[in-house]
C-alpha positions as CSV (number, residue, x, y, z in Angstrom):
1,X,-28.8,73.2,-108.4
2,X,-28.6,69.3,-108.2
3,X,-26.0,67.6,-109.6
4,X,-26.3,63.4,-109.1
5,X,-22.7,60.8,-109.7
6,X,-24.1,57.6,-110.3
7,X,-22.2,54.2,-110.1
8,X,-23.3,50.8,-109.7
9,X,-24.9,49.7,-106.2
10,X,-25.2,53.5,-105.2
11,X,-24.6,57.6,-105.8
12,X,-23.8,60.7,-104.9
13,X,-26.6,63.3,-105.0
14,X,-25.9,66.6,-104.0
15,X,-27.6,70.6,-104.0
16,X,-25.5,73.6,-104.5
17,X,-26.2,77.4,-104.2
18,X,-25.5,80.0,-107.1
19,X,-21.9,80.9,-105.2
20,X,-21.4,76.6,-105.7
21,X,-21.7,76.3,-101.7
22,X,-22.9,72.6,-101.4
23,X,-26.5,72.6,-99.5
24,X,-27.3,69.4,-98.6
25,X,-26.0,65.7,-100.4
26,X,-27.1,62.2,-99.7
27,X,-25.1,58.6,-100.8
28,X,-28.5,56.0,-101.2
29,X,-28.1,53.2,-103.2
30,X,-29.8,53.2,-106.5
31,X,-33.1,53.5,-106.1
32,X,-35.2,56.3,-107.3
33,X,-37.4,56.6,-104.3
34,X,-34.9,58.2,-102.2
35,X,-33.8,60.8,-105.3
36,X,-37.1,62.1,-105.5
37,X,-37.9,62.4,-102.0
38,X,-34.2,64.6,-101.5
39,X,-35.2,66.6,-104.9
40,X,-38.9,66.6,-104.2
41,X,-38.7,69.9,-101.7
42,X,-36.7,71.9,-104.6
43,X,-38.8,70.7,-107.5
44,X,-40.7,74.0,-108.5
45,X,-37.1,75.6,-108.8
46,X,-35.0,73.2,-110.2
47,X,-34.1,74.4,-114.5
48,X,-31.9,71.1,-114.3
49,X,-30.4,67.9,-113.3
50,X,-27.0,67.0,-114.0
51,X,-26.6,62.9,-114.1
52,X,-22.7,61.9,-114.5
53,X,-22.4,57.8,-115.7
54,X,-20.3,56.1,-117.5
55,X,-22.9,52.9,-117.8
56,X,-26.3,52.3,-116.7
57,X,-27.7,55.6,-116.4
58,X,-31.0,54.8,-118.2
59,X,-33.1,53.6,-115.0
60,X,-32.4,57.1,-113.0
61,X,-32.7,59.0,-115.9
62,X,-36.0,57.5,-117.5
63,X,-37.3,57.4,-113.8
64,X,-36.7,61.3,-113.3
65,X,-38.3,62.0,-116.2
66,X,-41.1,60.0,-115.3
67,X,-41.4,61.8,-112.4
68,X,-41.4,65.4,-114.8
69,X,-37.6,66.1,-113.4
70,X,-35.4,68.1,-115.9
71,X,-32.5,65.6,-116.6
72,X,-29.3,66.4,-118.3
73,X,-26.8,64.1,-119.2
74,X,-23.2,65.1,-118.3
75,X,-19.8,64.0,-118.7
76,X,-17.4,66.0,-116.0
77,X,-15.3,68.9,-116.9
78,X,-11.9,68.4,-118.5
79,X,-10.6,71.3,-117.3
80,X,-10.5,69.8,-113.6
81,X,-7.4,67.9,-113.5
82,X,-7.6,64.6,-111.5
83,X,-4.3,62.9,-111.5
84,X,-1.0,63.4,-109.7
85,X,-1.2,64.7,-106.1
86,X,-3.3,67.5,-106.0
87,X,-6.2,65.2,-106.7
88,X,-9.4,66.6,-105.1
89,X,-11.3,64.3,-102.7
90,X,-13.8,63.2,-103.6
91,X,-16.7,65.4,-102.1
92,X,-14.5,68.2,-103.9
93,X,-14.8,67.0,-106.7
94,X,-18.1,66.1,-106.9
95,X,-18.9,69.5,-105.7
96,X,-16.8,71.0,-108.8
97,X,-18.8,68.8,-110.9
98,X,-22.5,69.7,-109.5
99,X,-21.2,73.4,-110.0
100,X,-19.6,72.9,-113.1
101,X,-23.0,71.2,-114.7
102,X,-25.7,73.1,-113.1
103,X,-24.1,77.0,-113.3
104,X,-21.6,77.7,-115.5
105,X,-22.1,75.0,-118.1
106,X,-18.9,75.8,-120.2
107,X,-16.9,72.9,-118.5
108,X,-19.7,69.9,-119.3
109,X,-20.8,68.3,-122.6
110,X,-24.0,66.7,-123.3
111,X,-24.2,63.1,-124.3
């Protein structure tokens, strides 16, 4: 299941299995060529695509639906606690999030 983290002049799209074992990922800057051509291969399969932003999430989102993507808007768990030392990097995090919006669905919230 795909899971993308967009920020301003790029993002973090990534694929993980049922067991949350990250696939395959890519960092491209924000274009939508380059997101469909990494979800393109896993179209037929896909139930959903989680899209974390806290601005300017309307160009990737309109643009995968314009391409017939399933598109989700997310906002990332609460329950995964970010501060103090035991911060996750940031690939584990973002692989917590991708698993978090595409499996279990109790930790995100729809906008």
């Amino acid at each position: 299941m795909p899971g993308i983290d967009l920020h301003s002049n790029n993002l973090m799209i990534g694929m993980v299995d049922q067991d949350g074992q990250r696939l395959k990922h890519l960092k491209p800057d924000c274009e939508i060529g380059p997101v469909d051509q990494f979800l393109a291969p896993f179209r037929a399969r896909l139930k959903s695509i989680a899209v974390e932003s806290t601005y300017n999430w309307y160009w990737l989102v309109d643009g995968l639906r314009a391409l017939s993507y399933p598109v989700e808007l997310a906002t990332l768990p609460r329950s995964i606690d970010t501060a103090g030392p035991n911060m996750p990097t940031k690939t584990t995090y973002y692989s917590l999030f991708v698993f978090e919006a595409t499996t279990r669905g109790d930790g995100m919230s729809a906008w």
